[in-house]
C-alpha positions in Angstrom: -43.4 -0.7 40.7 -42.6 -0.5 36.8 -45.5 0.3 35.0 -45.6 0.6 30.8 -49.0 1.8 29.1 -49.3 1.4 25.6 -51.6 3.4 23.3 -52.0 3.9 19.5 -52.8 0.7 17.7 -55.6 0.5 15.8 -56.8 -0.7 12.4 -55.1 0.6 9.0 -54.7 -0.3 5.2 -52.2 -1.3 3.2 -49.6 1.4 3.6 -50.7 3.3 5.9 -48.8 4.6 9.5 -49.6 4.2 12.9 -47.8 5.5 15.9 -47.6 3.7 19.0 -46.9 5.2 22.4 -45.8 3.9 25.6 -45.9 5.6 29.0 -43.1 4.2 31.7 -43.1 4.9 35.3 -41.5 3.2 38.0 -37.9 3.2 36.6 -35.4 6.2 35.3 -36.3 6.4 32.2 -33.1 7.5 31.3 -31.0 4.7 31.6 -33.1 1.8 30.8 -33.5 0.3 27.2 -36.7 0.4 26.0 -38.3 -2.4 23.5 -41.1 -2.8 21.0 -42.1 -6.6 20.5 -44.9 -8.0 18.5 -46.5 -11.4 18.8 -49.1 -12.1 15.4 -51.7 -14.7 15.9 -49.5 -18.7 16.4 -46.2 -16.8 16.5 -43.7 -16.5 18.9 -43.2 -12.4 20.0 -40.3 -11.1 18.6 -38.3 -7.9 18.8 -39.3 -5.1 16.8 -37.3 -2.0 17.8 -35.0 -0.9 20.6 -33.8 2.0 21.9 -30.9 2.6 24.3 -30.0 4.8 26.7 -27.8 6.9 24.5 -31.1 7.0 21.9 -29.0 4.8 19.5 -31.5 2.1 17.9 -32.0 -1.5 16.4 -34.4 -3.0 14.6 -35.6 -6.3 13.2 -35.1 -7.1 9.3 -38.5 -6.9 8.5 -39.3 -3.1 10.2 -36.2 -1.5 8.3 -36.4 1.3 6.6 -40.5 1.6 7.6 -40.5 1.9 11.6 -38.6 4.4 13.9 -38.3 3.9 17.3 -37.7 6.9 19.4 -37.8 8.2 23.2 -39.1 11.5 24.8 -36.8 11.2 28.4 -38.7 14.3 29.8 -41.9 12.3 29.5 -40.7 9.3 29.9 -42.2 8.0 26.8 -41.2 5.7 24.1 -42.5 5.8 20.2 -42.8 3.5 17.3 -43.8 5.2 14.2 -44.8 2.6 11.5 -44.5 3.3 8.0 -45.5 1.7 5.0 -47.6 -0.8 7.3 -48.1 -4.6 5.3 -50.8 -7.4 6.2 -47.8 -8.9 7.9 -47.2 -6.3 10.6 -50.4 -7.5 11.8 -49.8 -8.2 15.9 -50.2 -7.0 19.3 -47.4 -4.9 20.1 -46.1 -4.9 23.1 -43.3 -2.5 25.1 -40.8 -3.8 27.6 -38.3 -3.2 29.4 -35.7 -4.3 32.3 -35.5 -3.1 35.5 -32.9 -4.9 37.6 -33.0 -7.8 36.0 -36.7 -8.4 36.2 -38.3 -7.9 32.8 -41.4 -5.5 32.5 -44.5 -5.4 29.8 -47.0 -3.5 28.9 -50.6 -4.4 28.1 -50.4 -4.3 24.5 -52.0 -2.7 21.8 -53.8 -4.1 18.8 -52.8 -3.1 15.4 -54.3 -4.5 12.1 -53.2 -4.0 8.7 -55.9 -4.9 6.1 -54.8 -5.2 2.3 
């Protein structure tokens, strides 16, 4: 069974950084992608941040340049370190992956940017 714990969110200003975590277990680790979506209040979710096997990484337009996406493959964790944080990063944030072929999600975690 593929379990993903998220931790981290929180409420920041204008600016600020947060750093999510997420905890797998159930899989191996090192050879699944792992993904950061958000989904803001009336929005669809949408992908934030990926991060492969090979630690190589995307991101979305709109996280360039202020979030980092990165794994820990002895923990079998995955981080999102958020820079620069704007009103519109507002969003629960949730991580996922894929585990043959079925698609696996976390709880989400709650982050709020006030300006």
């Amino acid at each position: 069974q593929v379990q993903l714990v998220e931790s981290g969110g929180g409420l920041v200003q204008f600016g600020g950084s947060l750093t999510l975590s997420c905890a797998a277990s159930g899989t191996i680790f090192t050879i699944v992608t792992m993904d950061w979506y958000r989904q803001a209040p009336g929005k669809e979710r949408e992908l934030v941040a990926t991060s492969t096997p090979g630690a190589s990484s995307n991101y979305a337009d709109s996280v360039k340049g202020r979030f980092t996406i990165s794994r820990d493959n002895a923990k079998n964790v995955v981080h999102l370190q958020m820079n620069r944080l704007k009103p519109e990063d507002t969003a629960v944030y949730y991580c996922h992956t894929k585990w043959f072929g079925a698609d696996y999600w976390g709880q989400g975690t709650q982050v709020t940017v006030s300006s």
